[in-house]
VMD Tcl script that builds the backbone (N, CA, C; Angstrom):
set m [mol new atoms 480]
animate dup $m
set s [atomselect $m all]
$s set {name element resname resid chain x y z} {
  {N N UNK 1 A 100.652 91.782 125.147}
  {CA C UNK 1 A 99.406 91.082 124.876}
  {C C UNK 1 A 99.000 90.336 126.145}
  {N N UNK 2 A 97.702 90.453 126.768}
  {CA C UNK 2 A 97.341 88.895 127.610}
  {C C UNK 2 A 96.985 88.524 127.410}
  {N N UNK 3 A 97.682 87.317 128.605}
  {CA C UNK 3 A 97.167 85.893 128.640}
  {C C UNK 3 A 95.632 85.558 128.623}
  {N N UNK 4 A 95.165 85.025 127.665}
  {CA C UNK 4 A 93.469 84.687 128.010}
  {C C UNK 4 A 93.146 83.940 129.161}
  {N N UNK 5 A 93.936 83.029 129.434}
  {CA C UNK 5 A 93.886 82.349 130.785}
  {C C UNK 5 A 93.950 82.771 131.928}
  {N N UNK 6 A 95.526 83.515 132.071}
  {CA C UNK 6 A 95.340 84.552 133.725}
  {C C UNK 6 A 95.659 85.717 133.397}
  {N N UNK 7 A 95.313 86.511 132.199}
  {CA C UNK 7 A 95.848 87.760 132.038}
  {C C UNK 7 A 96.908 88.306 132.421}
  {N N UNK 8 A 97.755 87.649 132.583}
  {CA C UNK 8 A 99.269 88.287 132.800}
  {C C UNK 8 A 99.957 88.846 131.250}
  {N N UNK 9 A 100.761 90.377 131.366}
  {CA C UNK 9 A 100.816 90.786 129.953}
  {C C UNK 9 A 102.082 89.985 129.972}
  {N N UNK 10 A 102.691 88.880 130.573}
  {CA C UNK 10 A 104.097 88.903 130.210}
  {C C UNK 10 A 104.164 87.464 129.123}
  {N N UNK 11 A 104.493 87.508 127.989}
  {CA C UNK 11 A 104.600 86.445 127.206}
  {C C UNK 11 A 105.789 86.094 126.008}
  {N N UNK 12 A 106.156 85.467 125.970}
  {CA C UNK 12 A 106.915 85.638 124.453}
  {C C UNK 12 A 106.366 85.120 123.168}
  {N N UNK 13 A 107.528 85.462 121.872}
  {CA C UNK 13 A 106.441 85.102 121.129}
  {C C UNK 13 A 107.504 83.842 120.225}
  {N N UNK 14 A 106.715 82.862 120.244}
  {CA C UNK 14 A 107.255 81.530 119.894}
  {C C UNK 14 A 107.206 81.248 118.035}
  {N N UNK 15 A 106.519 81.696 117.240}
  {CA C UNK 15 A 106.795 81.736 116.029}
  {C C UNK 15 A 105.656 83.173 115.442}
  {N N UNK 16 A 106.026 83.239 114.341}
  {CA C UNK 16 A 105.830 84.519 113.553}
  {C C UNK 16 A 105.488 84.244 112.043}
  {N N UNK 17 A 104.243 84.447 111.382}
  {CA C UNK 17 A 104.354 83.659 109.827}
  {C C UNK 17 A 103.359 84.971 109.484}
  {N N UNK 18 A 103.671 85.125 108.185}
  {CA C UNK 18 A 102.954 85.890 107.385}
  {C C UNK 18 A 101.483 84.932 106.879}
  {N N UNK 19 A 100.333 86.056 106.970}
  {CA C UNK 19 A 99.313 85.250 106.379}
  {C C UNK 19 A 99.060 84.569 104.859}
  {N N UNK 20 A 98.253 84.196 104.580}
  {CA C UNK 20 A 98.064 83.881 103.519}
  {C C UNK 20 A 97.734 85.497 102.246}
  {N N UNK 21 A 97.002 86.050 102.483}
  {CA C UNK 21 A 96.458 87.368 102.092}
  {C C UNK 21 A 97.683 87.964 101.856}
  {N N UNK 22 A 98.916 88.008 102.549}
  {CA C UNK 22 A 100.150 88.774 103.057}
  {C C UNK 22 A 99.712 89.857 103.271}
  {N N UNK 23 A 98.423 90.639 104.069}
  {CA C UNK 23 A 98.510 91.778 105.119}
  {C C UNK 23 A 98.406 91.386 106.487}
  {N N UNK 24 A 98.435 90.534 106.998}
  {CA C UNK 24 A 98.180 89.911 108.369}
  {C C UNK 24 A 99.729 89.200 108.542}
  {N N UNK 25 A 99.883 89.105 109.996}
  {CA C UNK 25 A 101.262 88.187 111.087}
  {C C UNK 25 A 100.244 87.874 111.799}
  {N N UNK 26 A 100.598 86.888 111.897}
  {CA C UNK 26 A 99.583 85.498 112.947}
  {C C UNK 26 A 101.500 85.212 113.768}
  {N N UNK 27 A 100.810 85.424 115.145}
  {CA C UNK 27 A 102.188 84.867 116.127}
  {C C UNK 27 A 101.412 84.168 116.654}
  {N N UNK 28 A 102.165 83.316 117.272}
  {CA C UNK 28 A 102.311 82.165 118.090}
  {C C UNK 28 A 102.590 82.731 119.573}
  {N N UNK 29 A 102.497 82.560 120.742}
  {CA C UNK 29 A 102.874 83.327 121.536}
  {C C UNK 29 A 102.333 82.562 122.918}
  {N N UNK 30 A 103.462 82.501 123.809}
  {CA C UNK 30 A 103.471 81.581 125.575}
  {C C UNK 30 A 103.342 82.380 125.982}
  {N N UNK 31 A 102.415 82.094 127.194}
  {CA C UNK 31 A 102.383 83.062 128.637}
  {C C UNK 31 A 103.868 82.723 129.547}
  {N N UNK 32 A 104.574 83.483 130.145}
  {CA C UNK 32 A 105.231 83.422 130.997}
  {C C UNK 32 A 105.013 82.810 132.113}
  {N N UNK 33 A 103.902 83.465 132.393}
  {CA C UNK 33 A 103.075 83.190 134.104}
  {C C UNK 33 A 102.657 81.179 133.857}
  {N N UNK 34 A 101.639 81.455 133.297}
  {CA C UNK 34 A 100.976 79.882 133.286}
  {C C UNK 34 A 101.469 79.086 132.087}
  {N N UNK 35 A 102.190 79.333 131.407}
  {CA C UNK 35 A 102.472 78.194 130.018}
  {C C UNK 35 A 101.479 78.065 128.974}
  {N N UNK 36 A 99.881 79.232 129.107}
  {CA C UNK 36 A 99.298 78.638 127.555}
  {C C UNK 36 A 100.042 79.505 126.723}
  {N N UNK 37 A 99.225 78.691 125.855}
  {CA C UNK 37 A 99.585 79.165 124.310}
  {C C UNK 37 A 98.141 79.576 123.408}
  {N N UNK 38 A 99.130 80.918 123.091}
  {CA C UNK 38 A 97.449 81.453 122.013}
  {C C UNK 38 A 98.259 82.087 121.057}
  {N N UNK 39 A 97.312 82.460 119.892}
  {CA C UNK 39 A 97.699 83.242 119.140}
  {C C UNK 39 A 97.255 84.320 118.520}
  {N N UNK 40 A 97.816 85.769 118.039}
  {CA C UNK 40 A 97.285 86.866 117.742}
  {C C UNK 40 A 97.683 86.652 116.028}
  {N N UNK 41 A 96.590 88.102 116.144}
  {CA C UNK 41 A 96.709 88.207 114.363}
  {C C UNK 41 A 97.407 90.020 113.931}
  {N N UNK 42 A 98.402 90.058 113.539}
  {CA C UNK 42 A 98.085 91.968 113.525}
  {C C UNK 42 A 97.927 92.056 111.939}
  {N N UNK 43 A 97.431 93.193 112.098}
  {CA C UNK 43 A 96.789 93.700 110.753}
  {C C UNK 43 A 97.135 95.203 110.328}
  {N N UNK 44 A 97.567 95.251 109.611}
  {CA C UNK 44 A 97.798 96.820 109.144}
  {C C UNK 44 A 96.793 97.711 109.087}
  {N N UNK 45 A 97.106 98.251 110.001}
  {CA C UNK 45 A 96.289 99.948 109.711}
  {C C UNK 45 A 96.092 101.030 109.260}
  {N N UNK 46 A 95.202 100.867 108.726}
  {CA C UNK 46 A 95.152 102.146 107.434}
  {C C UNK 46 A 94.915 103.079 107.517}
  {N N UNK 47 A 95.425 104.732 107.379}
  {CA C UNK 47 A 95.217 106.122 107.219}
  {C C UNK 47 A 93.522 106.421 107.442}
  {N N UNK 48 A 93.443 107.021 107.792}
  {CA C UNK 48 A 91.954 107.042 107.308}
  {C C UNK 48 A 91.422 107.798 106.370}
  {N N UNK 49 A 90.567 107.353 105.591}
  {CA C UNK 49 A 89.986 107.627 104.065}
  {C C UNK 49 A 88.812 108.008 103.946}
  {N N UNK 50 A 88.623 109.252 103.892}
  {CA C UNK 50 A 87.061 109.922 103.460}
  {C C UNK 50 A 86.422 109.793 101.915}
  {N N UNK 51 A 85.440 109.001 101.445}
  {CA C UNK 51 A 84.847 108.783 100.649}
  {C C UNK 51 A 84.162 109.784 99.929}
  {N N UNK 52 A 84.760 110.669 98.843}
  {CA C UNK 52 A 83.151 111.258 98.748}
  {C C UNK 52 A 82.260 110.985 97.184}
  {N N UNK 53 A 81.222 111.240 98.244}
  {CA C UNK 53 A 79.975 110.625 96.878}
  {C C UNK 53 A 80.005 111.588 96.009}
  {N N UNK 54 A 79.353 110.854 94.845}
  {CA C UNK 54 A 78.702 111.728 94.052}
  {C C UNK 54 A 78.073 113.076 93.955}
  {N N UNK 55 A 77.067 113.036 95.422}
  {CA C UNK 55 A 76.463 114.428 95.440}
  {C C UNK 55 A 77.658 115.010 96.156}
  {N N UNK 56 A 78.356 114.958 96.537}
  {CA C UNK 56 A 79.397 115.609 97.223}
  {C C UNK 56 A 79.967 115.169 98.488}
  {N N UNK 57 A 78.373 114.714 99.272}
  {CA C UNK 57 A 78.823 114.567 100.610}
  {C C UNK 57 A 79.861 113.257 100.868}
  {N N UNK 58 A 80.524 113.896 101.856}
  {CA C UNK 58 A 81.512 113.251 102.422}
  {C C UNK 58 A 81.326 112.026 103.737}
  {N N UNK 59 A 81.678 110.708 103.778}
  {CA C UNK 59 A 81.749 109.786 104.743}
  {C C UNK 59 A 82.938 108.931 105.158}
  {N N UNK 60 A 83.306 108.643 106.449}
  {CA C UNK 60 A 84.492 107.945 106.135}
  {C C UNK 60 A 84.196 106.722 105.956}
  {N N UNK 61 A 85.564 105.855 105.108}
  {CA C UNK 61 A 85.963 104.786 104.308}
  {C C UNK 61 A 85.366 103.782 105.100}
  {N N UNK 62 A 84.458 102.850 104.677}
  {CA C UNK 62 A 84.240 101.751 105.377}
  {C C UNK 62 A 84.289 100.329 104.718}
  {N N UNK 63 A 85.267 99.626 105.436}
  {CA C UNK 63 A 85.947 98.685 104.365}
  {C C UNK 63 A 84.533 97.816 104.712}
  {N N UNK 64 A 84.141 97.352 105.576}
  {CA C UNK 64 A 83.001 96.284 105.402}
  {C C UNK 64 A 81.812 96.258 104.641}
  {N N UNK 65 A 81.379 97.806 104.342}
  {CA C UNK 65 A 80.637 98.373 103.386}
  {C C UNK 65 A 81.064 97.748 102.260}
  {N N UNK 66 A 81.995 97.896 101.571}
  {CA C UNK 66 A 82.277 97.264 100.348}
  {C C UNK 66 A 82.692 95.732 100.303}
  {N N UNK 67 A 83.355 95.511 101.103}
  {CA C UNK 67 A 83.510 93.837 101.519}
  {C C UNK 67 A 82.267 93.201 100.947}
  {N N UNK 68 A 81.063 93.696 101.625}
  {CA C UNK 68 A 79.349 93.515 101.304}
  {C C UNK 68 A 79.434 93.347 99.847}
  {N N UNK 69 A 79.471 94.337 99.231}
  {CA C UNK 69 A 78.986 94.775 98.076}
  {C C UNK 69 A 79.849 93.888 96.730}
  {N N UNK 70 A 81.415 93.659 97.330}
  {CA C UNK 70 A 81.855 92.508 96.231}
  {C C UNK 70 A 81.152 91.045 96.820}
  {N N UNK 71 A 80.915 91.117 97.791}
  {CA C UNK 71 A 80.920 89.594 98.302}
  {C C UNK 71 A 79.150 89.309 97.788}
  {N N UNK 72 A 78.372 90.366 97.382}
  {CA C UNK 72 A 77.080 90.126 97.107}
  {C C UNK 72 A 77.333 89.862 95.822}
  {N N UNK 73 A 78.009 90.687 94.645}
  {CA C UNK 73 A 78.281 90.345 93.633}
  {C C UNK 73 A 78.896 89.311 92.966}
  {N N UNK 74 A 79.886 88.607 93.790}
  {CA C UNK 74 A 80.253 87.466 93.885}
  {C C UNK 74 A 79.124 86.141 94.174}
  {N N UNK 75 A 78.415 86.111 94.853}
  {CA C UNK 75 A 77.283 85.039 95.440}
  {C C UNK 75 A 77.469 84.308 94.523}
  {N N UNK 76 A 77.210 82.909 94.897}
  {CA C UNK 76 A 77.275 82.050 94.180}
  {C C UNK 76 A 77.903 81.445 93.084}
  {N N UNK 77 A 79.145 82.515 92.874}
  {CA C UNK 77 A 80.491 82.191 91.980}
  {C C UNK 77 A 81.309 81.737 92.316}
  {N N UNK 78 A 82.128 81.263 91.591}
  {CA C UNK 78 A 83.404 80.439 91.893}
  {C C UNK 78 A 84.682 81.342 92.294}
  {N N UNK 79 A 84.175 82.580 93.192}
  {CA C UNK 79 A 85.373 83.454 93.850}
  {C C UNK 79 A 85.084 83.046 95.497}
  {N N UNK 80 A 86.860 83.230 95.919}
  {CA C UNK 80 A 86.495 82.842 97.451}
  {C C UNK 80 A 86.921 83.990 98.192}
  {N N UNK 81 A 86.786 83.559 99.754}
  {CA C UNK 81 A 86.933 84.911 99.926}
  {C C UNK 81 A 88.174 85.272 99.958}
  {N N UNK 82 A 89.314 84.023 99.844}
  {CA C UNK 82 A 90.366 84.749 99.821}
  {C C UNK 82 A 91.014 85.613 98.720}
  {N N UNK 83 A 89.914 85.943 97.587}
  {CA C UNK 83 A 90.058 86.122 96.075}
  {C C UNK 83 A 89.453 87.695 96.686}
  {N N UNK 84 A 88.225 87.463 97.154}
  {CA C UNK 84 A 87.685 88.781 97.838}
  {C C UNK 84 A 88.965 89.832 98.312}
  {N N UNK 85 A 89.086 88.917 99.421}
  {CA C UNK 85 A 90.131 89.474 100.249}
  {C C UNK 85 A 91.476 90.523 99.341}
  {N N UNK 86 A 91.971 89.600 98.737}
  {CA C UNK 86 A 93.010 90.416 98.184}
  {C C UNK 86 A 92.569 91.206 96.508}
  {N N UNK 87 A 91.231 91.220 96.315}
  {CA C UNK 87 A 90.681 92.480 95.361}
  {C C UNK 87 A 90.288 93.662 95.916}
  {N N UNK 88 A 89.933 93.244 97.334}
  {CA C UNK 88 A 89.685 94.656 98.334}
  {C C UNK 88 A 91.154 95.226 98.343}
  {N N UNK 89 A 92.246 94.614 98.852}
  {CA C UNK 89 A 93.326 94.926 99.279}
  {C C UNK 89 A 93.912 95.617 97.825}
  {N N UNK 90 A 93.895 94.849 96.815}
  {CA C UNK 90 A 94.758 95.948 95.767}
  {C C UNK 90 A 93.699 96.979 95.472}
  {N N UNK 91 A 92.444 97.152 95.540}
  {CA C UNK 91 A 91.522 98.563 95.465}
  {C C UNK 91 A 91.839 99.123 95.824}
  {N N UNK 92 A 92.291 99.017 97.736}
  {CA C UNK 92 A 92.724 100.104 98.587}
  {C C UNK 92 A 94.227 100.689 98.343}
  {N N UNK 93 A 94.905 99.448 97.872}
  {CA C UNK 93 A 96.672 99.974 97.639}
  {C C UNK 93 A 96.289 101.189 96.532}
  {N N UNK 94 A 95.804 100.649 95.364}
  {CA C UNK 94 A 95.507 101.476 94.130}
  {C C UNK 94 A 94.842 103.101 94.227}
  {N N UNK 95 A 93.942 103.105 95.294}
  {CA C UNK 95 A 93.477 104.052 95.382}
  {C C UNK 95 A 94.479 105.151 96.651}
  {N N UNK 96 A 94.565 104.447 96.895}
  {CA C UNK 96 A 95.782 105.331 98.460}
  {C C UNK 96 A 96.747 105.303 97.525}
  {N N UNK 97 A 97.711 105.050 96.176}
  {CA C UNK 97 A 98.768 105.735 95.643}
  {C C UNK 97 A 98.067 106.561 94.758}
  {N N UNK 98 A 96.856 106.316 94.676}
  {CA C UNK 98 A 96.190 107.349 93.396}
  {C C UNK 98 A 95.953 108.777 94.442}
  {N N UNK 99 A 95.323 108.816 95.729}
  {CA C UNK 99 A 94.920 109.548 96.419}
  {C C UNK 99 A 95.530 110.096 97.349}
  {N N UNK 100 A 95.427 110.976 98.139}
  {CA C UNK 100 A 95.330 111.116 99.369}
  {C C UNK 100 A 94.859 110.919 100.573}
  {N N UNK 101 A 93.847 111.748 101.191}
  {CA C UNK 101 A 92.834 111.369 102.085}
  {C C UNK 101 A 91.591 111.209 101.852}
  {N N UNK 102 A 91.041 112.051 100.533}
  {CA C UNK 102 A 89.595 111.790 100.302}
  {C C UNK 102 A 89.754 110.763 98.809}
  {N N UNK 103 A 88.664 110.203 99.046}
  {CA C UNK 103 A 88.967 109.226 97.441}
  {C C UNK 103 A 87.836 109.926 97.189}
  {N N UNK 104 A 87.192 109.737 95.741}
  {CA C UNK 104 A 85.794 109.777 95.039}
  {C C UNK 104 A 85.246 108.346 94.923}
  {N N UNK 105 A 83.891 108.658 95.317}
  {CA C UNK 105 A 83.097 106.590 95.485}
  {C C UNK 105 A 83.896 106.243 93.579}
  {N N UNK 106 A 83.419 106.931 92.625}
  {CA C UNK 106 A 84.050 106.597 91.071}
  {C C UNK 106 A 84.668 105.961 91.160}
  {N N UNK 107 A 85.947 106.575 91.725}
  {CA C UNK 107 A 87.582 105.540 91.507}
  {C C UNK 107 A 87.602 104.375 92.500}
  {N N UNK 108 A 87.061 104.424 93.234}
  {CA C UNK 108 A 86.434 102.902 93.919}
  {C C UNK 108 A 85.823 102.180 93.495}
  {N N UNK 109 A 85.124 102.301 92.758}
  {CA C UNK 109 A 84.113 101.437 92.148}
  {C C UNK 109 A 84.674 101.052 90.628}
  {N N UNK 110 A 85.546 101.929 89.926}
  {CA C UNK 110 A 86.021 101.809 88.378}
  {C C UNK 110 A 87.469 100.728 88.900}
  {N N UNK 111 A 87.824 100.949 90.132}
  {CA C UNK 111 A 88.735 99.709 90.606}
  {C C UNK 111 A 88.061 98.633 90.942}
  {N N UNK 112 A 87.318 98.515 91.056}
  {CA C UNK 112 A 86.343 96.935 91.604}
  {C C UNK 112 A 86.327 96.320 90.701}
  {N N UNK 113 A 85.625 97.269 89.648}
  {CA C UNK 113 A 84.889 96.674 88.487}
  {C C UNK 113 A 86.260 96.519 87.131}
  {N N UNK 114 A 87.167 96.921 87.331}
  {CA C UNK 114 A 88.765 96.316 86.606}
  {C C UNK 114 A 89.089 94.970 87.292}
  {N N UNK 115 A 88.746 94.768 88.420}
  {CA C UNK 115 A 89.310 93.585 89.263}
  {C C UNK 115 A 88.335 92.524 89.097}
  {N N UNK 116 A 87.274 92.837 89.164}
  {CA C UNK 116 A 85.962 91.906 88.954}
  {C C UNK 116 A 86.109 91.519 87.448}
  {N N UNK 117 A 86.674 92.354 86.408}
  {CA C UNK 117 A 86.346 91.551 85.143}
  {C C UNK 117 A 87.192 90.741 84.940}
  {N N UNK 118 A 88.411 91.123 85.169}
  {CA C UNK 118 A 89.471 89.795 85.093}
  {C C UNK 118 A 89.609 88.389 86.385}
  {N N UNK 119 A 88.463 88.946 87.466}
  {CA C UNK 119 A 88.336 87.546 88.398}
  {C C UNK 119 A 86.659 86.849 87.818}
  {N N UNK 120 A 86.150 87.771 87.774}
  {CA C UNK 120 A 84.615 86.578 87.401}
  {C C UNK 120 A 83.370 87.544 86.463}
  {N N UNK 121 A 83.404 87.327 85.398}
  {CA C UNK 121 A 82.576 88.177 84.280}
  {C C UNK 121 A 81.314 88.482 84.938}
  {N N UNK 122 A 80.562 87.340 85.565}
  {CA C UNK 122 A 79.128 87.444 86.032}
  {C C UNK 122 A 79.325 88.074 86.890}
  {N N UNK 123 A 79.661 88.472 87.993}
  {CA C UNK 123 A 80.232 89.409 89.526}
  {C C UNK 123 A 79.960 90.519 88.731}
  {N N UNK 124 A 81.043 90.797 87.922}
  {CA C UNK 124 A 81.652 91.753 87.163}
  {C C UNK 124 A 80.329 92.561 86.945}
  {N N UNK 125 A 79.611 92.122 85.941}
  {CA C UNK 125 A 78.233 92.780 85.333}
  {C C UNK 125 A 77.521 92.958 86.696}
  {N N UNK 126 A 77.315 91.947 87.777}
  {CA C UNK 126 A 76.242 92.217 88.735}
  {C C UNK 126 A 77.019 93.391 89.489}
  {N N UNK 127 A 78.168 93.820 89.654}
  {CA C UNK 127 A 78.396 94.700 90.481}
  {C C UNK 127 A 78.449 95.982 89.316}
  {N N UNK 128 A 78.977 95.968 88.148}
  {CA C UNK 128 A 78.308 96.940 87.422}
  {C C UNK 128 A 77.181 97.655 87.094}
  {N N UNK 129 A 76.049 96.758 87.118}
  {CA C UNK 129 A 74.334 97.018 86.726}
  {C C UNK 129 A 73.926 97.764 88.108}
  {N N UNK 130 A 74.557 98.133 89.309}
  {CA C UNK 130 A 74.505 98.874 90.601}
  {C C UNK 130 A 75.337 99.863 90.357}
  {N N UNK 131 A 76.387 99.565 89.983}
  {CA C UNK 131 A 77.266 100.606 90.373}
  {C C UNK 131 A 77.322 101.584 89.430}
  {N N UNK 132 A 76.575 101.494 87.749}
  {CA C UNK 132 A 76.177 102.176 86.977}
  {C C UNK 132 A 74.909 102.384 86.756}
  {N N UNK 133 A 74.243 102.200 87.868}
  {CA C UNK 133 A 72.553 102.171 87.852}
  {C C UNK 133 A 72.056 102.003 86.306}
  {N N UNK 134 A 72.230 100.916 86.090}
  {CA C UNK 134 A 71.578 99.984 84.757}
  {C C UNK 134 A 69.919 100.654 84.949}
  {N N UNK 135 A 69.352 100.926 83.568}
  {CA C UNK 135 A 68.224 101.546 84.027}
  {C C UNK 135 A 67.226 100.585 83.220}
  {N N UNK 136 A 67.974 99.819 82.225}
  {CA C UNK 136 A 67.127 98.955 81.366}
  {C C UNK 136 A 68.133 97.719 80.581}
  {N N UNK 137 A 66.981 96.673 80.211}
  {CA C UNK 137 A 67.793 95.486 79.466}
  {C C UNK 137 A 68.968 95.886 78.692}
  {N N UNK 138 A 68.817 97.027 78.124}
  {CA C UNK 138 A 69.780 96.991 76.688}
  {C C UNK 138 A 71.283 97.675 76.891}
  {N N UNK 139 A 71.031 98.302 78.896}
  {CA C UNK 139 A 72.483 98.461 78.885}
  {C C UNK 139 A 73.264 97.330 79.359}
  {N N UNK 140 A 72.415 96.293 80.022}
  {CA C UNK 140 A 72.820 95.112 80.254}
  {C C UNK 140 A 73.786 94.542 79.246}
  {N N UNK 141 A 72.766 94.341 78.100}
  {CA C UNK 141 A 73.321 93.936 77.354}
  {C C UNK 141 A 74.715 94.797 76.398}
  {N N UNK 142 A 74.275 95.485 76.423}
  {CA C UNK 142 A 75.865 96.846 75.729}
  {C C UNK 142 A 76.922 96.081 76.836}
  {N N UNK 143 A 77.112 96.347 78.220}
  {CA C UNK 143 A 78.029 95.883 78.745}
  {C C UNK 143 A 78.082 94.466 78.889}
  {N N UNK 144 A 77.609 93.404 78.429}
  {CA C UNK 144 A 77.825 92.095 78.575}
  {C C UNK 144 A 78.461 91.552 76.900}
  {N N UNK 145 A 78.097 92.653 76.066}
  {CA C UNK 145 A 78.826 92.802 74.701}
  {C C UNK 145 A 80.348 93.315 74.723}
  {N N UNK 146 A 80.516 94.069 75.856}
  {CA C UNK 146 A 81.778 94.461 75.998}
  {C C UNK 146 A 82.634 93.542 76.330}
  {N N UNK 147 A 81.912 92.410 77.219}
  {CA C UNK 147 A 83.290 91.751 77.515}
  {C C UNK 147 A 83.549 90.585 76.754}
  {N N UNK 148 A 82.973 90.339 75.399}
  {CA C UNK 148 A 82.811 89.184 74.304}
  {C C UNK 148 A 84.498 89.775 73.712}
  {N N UNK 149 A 84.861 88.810 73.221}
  {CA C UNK 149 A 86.206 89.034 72.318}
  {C C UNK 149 A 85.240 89.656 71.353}
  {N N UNK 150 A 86.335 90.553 70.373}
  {CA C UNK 150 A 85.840 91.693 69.287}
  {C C UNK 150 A 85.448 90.785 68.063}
  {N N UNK 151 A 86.461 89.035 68.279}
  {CA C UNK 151 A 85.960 88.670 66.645}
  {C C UNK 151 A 85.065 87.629 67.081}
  {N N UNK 152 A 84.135 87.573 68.066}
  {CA C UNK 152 A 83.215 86.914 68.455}
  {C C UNK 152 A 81.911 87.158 68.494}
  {N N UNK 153 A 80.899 87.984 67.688}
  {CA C UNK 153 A 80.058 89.234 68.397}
  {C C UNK 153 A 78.799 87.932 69.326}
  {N N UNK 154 A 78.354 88.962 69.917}
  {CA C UNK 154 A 76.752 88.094 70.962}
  {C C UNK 154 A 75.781 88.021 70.139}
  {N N UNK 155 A 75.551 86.488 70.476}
  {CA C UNK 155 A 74.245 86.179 69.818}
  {C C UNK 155 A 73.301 86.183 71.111}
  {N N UNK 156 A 72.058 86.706 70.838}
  {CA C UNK 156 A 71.207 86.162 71.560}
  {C C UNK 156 A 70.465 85.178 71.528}
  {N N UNK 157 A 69.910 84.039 72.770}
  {CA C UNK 157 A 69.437 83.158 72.914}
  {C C UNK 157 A 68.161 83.130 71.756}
  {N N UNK 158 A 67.601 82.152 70.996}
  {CA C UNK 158 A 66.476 82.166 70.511}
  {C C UNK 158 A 65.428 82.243 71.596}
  {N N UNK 159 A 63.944 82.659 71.236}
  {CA C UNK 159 A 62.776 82.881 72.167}
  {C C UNK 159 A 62.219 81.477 71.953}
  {N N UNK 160 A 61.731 80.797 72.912}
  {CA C UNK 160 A 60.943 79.929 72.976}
  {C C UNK 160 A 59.525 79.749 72.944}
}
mol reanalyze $m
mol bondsrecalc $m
mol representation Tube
mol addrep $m
């Protein structure tokens, strides 16, 4: 690794901790040459994963693409990103023991939306009503009936 200071690669590395997420090592690490101190992050690298859509065509895996897409569904809920963080991470574990190299967008998205209902109901539906192209109120409502306990049924609000 270099030094940010005088770029010399020679350094050691002074402590070692697992992240919070547990896919990341954050070291600690001295320059030899001049004495700073910085620190790196490594991150596991993943196989690479071809997506394919619906109509067929094929793209590769782009984790920030979906990062987007929970983190929009999330807005303004009480999920953080470190909640983000590790619902992306068991999607991808889940789908790389389910898969191989190509996933189907489906099983990506039927994993989101298992992870989203047991982290935040409202996410849950907003990333559903996209990801099942909701075409009108009443499937809204069918799936917002789904996630009511069975001996509870939905009432709807009175009209004002």
């Amino acid at each position: 690794m270099r030094c940010p200071k005088c770029t010399s690669i020679e350094d050691k590395v002074i402590d070692s901790r697992i992240a919070r997420d547990g896919n990341n090592t954050r070291r600690r690490r001295e320059c030899l040459e001049c004495g700073n101190r910085f620190t790196t992050t490594e991150t596991l690298v993943r196989d690479s994963m071809v997506v394919v859509k619906r109509d067929g065509r094929q793209e590769p895996f782009d984790r920030d693409k979906l990062l987007r897409a929970v983190r929009a569904a999330c807005h303004k809920r009480p999920v953080d990103n470190e909640q983000i963080t590790m619902l992306i991470e068991d999607v991808l574990d889940a789908v790389e023991a389910q898969y191989d190299s190509q996933v189907p967008t489906s099983a990506i998205g039927e994993h989101v939306m298992q992870r989203l209902r047991k982290t935040d109901q409202v996410a849950y539906v907003r990333f559903a009503s996209v990801y099942k192209e909701f075409r009108d109120v009443s499937e809204f409502v069918h799936e917002i009936s789904s996630l009511a306990p069975s001996d509870s049924p939905v009432i709807p609000k009175p009209k004002k």
